[in-house]
PAZAPA-4460 file (N, C-alpha, C; in steps of 0.05 Angstrom, whole numbers, plus 32768, in hexadecimal, padded with zeros to 4 digits):
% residues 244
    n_x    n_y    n_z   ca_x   ca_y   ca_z    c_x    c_y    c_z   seq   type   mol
   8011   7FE8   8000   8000   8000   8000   8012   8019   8000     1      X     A
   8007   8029   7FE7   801C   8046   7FEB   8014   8057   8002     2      X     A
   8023   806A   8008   8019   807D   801E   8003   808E   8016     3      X     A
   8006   8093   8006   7FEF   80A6   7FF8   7FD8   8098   7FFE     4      X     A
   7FD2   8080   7FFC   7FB9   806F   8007   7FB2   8067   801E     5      X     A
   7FC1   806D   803E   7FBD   8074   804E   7FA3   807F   8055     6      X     A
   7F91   807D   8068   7F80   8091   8070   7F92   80AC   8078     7      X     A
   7F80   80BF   8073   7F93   80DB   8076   7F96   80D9   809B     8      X     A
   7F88   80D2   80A5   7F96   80DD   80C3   7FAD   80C9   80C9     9      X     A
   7FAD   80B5   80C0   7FC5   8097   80C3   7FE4   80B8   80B3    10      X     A
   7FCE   80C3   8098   7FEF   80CD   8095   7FF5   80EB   809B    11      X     A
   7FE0   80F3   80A8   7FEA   8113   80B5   7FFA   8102   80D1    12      X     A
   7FF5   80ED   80D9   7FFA   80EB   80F2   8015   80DD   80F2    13      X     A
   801E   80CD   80DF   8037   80CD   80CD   804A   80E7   80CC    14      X     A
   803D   80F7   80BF   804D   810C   80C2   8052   8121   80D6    15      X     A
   8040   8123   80EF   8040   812C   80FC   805B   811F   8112    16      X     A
   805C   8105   810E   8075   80F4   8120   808E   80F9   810D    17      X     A
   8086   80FE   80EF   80A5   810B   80E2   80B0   8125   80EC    18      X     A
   809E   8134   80F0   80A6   814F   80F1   80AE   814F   8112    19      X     A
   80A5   813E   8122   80AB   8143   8143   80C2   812E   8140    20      X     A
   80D7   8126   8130   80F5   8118   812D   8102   813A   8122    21      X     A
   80FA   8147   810D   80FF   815D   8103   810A   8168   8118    22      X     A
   80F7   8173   8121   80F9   8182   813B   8112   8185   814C    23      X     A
   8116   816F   814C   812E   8164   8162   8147   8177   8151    24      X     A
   814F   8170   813A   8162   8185   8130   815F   8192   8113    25      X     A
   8143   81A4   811E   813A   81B5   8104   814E   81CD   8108    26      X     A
   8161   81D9   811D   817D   81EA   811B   818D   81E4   810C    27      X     A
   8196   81C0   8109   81AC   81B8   80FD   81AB   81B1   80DD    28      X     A
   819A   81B3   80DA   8197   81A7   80B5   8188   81BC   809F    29      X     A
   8193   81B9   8086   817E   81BD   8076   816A   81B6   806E    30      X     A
   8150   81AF   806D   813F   8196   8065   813E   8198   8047    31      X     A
   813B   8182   803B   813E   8184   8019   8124   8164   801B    32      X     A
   8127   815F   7FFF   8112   814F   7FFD   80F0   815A   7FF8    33      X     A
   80E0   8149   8003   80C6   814E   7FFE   80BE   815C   8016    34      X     A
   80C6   815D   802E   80C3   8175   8047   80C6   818F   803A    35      X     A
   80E4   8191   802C   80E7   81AE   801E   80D3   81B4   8015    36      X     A
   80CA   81A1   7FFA   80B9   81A9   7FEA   8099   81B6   7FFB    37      X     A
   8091   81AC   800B   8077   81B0   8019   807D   81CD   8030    38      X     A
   8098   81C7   803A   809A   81E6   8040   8096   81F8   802D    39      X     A
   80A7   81F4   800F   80A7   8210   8001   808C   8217   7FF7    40      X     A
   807C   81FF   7FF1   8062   81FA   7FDD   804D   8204   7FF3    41      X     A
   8056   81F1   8003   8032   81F8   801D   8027   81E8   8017    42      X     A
   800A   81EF   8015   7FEF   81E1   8009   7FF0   81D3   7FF5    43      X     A
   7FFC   81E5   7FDD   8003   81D9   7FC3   800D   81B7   7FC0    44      X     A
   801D   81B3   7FD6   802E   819D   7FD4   8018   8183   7FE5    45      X     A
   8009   817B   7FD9   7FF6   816A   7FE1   7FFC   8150   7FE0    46      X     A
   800F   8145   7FD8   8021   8125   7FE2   802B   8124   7FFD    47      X     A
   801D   8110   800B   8032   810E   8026   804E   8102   801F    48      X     A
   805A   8107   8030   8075   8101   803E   807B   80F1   804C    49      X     A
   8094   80DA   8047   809E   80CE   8067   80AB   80D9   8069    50      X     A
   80C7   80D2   8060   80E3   80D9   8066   80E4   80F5   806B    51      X     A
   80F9   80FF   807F   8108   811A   8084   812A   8119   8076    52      X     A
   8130   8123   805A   8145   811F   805D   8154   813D   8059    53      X     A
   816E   8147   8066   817D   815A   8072   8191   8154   8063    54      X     A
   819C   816C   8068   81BE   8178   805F   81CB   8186   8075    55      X     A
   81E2   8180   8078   81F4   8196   808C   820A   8190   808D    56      X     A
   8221   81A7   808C   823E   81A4   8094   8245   8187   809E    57      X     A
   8257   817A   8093   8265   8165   80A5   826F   815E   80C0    58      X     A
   8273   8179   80C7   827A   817F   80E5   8260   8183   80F5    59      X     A
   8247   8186   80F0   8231   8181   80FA   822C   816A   80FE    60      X     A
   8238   8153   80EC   8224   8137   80EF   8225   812D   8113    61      X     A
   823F   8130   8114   8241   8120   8134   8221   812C   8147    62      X     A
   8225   8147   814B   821C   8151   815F   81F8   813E   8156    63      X     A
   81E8   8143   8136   81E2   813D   812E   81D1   811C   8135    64      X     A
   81E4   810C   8137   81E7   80EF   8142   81E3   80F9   8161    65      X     A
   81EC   8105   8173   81E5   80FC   8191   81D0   8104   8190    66      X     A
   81C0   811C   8188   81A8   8120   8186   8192   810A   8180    67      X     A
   819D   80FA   816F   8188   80E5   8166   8194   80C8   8172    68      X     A
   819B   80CF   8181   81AE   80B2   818C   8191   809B   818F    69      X     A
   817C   80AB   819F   816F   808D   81A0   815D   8088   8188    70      X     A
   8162   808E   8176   8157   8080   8159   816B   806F   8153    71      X     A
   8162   8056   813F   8175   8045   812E   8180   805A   811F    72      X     A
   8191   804C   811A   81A2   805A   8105   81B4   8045   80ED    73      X     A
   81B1   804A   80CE   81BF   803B   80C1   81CF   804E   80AB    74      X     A
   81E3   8047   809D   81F4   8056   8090   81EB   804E   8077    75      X     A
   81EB   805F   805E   81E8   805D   8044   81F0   806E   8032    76      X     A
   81EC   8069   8016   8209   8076   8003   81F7   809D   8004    77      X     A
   81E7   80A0   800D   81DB   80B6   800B   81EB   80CB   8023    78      X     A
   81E0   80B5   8042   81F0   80C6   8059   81EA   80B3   8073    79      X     A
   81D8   80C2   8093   81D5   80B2   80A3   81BD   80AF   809E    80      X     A
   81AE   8096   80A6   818E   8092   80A2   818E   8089   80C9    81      X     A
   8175   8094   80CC   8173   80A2   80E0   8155   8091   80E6    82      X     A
   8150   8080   80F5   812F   8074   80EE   812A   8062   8104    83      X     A
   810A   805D   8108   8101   8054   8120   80E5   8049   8112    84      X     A
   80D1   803F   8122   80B7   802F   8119   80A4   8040   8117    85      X     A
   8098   803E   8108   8079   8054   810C   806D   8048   811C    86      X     A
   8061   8059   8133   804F   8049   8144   8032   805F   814A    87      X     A
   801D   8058   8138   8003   8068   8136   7FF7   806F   8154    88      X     A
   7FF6   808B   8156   7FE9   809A   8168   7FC6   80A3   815E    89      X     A
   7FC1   8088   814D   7FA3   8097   8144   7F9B   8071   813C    90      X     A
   7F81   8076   813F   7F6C   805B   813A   7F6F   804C   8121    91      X     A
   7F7A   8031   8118   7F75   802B   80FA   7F6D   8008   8106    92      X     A
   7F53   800E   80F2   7F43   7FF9   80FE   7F46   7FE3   80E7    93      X     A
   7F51   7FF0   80CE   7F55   7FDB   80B3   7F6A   7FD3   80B0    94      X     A
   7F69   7FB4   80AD   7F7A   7F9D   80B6   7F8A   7FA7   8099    95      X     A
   7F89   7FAC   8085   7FA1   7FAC   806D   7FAA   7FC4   8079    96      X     A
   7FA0   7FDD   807E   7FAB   7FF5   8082   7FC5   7FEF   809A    97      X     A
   7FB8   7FE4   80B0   7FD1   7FDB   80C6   7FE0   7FCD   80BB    98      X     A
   7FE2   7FB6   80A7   7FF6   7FB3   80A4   800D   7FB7   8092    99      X     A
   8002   7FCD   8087   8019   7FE2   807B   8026   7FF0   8088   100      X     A
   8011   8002   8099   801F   800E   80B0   803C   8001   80C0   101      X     A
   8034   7FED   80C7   8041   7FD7   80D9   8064   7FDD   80CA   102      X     A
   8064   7FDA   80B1   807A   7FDA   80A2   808B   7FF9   80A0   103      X     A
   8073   8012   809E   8082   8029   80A3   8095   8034   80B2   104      X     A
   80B5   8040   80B3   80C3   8043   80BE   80BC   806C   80BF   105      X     A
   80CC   8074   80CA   80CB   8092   80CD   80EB   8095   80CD   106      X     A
   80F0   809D   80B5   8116   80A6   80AB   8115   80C1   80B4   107      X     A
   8133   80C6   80AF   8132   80E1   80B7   8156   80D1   80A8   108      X     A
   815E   80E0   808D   817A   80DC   807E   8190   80F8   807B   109      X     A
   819B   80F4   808F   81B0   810A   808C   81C3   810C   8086   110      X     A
   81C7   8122   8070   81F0   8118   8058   81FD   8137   805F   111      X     A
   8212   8137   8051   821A   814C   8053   820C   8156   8033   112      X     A
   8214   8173   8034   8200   8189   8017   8203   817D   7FFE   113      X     A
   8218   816E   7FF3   8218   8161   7FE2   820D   8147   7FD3   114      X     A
   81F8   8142   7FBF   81E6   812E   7FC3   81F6   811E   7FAC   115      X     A
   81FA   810B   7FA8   8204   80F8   7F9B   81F3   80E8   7F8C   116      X     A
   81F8   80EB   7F78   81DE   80D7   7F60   81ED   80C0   7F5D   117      X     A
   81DA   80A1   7F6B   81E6   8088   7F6D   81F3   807C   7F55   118      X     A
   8200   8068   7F56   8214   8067   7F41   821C   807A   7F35   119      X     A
   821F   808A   7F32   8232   80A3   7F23   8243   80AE   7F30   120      X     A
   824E   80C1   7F25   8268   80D6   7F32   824A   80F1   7F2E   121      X     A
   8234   80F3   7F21   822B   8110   7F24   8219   8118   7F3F   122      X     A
   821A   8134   7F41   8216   813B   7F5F   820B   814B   7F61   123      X     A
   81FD   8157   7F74   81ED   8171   7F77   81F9   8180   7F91   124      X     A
   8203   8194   7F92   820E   81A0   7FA7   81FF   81B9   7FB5   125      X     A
   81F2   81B4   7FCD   81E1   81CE   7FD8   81EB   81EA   7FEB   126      X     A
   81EF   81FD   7FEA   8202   8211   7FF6   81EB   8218   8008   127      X     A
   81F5   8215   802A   81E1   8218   8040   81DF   822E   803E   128      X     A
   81FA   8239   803D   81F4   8260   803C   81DF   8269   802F   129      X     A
   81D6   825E   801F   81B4   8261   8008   819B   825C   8015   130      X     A
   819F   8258   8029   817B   8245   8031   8174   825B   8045   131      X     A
   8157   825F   8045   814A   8269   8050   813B   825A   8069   132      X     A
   8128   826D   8079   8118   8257   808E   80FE   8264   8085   133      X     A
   80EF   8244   8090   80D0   8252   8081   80C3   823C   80A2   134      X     A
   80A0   8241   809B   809B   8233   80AE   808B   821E   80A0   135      X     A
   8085   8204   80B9   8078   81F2   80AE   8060   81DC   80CD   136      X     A
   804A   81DD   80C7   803D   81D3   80D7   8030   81BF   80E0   137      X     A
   8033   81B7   80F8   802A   8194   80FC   8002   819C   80EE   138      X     A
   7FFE   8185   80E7   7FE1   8181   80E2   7FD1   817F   80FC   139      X     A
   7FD4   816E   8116   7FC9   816E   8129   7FD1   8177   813B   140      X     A
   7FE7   818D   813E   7FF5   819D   815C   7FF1   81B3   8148   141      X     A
   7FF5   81CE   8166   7FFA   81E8   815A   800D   81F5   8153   142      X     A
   8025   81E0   815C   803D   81ED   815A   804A   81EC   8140   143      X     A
   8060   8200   8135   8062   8208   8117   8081   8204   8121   144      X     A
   808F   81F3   810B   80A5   81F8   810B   80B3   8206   80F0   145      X     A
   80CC   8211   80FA   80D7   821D   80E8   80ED   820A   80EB   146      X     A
   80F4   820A   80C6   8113   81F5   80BD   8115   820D   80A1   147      X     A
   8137   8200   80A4   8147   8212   808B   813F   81FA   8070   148      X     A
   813F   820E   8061   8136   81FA   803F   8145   820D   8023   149      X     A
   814E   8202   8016   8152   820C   7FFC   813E   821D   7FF0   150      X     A
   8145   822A   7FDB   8131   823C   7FC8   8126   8224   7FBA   151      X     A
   810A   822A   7FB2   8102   8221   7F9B   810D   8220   7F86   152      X     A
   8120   8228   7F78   812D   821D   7F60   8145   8203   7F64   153      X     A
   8148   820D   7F7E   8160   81EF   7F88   8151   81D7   7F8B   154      X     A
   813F   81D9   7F97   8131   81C2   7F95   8124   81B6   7F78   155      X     A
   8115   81CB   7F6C   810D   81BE   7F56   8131   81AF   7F40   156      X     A
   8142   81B9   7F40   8151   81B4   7F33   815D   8198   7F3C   157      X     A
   8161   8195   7F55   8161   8175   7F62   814A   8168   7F57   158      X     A
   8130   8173   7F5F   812D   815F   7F5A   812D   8158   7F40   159      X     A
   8123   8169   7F23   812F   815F   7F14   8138   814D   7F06   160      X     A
   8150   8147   7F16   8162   812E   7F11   8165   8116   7F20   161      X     A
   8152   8118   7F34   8150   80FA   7F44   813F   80E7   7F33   162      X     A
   813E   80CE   7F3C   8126   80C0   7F2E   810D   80C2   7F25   163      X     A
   8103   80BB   7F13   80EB   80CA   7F02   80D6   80BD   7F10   164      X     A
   80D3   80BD   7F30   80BC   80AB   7F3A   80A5   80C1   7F48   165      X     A
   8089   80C0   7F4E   8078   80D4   7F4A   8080   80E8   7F67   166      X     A
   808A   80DA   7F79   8093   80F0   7F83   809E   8109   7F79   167      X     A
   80B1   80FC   7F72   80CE   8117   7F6C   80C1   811F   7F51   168      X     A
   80A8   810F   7F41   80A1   812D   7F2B   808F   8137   7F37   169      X     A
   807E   8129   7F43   8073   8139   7F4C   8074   815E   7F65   170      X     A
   808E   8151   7F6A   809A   8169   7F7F   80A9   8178   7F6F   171      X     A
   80B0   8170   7F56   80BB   818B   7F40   80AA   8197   7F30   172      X     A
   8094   8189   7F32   8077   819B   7F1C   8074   81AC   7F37   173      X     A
   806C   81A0   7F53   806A   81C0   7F66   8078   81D9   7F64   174      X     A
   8090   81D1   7F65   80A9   81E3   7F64   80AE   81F3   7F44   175      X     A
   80AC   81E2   7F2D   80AC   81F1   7F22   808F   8210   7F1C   176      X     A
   8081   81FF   7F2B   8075   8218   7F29   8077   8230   7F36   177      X     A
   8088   8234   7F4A   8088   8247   7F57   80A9   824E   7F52   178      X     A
   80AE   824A   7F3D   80D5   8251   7F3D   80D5   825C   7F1F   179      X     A
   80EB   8266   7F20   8100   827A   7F12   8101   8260   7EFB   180      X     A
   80FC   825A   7EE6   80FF   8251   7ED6   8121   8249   7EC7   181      X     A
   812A   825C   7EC8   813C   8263   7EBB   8159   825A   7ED0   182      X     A
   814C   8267   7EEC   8164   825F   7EFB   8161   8249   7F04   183      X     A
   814D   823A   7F0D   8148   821C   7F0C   8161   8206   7EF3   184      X     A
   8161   8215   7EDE   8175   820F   7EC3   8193   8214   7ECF   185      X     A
   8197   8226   7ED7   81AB   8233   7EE8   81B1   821E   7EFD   186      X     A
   81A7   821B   7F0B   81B0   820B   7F2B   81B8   81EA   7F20   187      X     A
   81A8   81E5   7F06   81B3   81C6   7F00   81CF   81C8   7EE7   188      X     A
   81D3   81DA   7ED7   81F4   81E4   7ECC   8204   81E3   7EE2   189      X     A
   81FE   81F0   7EFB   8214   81F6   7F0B   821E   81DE   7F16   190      X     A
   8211   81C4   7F1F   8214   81B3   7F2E   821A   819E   7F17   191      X     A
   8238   8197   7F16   8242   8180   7F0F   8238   816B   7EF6   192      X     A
   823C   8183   7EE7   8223   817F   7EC9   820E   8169   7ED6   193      X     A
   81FA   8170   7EED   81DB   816C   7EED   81CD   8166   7EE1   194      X     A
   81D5   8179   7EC6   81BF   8178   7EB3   81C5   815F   7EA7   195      X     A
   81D8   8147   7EA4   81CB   8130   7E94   81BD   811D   7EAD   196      X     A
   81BF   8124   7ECB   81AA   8112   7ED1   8189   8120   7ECA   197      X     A
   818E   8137   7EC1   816B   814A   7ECB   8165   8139   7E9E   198      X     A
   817B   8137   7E97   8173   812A   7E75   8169   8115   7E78   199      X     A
   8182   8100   7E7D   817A   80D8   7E82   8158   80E1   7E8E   200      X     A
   8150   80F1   7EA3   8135   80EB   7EAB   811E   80FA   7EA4   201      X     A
   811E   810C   7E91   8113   8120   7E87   80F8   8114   7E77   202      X     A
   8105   8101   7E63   80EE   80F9   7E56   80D2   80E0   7E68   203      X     A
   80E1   80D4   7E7C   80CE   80C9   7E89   80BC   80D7   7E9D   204      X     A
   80CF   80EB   7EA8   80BA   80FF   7EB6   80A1   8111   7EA5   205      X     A
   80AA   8112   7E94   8097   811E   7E7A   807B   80FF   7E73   206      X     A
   8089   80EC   7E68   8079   80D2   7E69   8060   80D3   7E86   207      X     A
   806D   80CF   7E95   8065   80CC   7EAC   8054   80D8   7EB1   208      X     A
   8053   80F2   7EB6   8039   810A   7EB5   8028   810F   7EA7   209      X     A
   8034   8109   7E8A   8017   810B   7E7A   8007   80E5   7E84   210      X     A
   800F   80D4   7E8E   8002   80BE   7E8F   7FEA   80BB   7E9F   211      X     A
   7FD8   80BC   7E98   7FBC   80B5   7EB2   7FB7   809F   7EBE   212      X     A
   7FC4   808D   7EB7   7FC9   8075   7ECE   7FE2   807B   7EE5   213      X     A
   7FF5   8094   7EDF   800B   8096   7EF2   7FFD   80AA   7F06   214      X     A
   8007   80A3   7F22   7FFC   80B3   7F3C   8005   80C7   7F39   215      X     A
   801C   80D2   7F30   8029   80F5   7F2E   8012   80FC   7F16   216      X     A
   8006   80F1   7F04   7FF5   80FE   7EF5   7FDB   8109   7F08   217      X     A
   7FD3   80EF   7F17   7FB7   80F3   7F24   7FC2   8110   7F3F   218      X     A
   7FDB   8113   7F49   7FE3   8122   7F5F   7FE1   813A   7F4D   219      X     A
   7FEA   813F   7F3E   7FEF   8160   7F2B   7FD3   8161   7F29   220      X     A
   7FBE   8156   7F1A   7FAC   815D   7F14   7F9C   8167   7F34   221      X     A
   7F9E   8159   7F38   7F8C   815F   7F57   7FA1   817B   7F6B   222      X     A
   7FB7   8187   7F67   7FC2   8195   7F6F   7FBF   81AD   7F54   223      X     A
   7FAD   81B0   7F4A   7FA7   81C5   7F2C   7FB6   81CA   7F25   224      X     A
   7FD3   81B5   7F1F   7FE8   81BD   7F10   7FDB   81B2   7EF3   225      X     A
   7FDE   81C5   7ED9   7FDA   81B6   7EBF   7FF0   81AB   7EB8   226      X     A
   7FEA   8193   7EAA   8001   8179   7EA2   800D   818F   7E8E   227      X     A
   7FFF   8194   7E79   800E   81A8   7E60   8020   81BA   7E65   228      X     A
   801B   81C6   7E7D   8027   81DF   7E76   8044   81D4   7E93   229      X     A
   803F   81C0   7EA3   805A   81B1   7EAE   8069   81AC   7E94   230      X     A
   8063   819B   7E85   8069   818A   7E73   8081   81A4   7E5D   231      X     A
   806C   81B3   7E5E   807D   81D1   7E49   8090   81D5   7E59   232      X     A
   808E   81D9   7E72   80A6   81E2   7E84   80C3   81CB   7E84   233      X     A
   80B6   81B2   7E85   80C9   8199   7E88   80E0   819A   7E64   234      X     A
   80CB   819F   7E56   80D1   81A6   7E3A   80E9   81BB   7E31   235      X     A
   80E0   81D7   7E3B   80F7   81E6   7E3A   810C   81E5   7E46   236      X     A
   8112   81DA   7E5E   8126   81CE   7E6A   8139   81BE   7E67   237      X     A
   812D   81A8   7E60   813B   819D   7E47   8147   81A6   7E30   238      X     A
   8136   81B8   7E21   8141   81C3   7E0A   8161   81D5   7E10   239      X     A
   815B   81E6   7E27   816F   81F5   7E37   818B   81E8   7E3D   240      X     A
   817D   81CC   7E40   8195   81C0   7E54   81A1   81B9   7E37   241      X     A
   8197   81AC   7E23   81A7   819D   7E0A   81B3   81BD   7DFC   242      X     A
   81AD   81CB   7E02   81BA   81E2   7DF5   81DC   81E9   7E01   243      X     A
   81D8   81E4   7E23   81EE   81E1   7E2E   81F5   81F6   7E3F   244      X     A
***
């Protein structure tokens, strides 16, 4: 069962136990990922979330780690993975739904600013000095936290180039809508010719969106993003990027 098919309080209440791990060291990180995206977006960004994943100086990680000492912890080619059991603070009376649940972990992946595209040497490098703080709020508490996040063009340009799976297009159709077009183009030149991972995946993310059997199709539509005019945007980008 995807998360998206969750009853919504199984996944505000999900995220409400991501964001109280957050918490613990929303001073020490950048948040990047699909957190970013729902900070910069808001409302707009209507996919839930598990994972928390962060950036910070290398010399942060230790302090980092005692903070989270009593979570598991496992190492991977990304950074630290940081993780514990979901354990529901709300009623689920349906026997398939629990036992999906049952399987959910709550990550929290912290690397240093530099993101590394698997098997390859290409990379995405994020300058903390750039990030701003915005705020972001539990669904069932009052309390609002504030975390540091990249601009919208940093993010859309990551994502970009990650895997063409409905997440990550779907969190670059948010983003591209609310970014600088042009410098979005800009942030993936600068980073370790980027642009042939934002190529290799360009045409499937395009595939993908216009498809009405794919969930990033049914998520855009229901978030009043138009497929066309993503699709135009994914389009000139490309064109941009093969230009060089």
């Amino acid at each position: 069962m995807n998360l998206e098919e969750f009853p919504e309080r199984v996944k505000n209440d999900i995220e409400d136990q991501s964001l109280t791990l957050l918490e613990i060291v929303k001073d020490d990180i950048v948040v990047i990922g699909g957190w970013a995206v729902r900070v910069l977006a808001g409302k707009k960004h209507i996919r839930y979330t598990l994972d928390i994943d962060g950036i910070t100086p290398r010399e942060n990680l230790p302090k980092i780690k005692r903070k989270l000492q009593n979570l598991l912890t496992r190492e991977s080619d990304w950074g630290t993975q940081f993780y514990q059991r979901y354990v529901p603070q709300v009623d689920i009376t349906n026997k398939e739904v629990m036992e999906a649940v049952e399987q959910v972990e709550l990550r929290m992946e912290i690397s240093e600013p530099r993101i590394k595209e698997f098997q390859s040497h290409h990379y995405f490098e994020f300058d903390l000095s750039e990030c701003e703080s915005r705020k972001i709020r539990y669904h069932n508490k009052p309390e609002v936290l504030t975390v540091k996040v990249p601009s919208a063009e940093k993010m859309a340009a990551v994502k970009l180039g990650l895997p063409a799976d409905y997440k990550n297009n779907f969190d670059a159709a948010v983003l591209l809508q609310m970014s600088d077009i042009d410098r979005v183009i800009q942030a993936i030149k600068e980073n370790n010719d980027w642009s042939e991972m934002v190529l290799r995946r360009m045409d499937k993310k395009i595939g993908r969106a216009k498809d009405p059997a794919r969930l990033e199709h049914a998520l855009l539509i229901n978030a009043g993003i138009t497929i066309r005019e993503y699709v135009n945007k994914l389009k000139y980008i490309k064109d941009q990027l093969k230009e060089g």
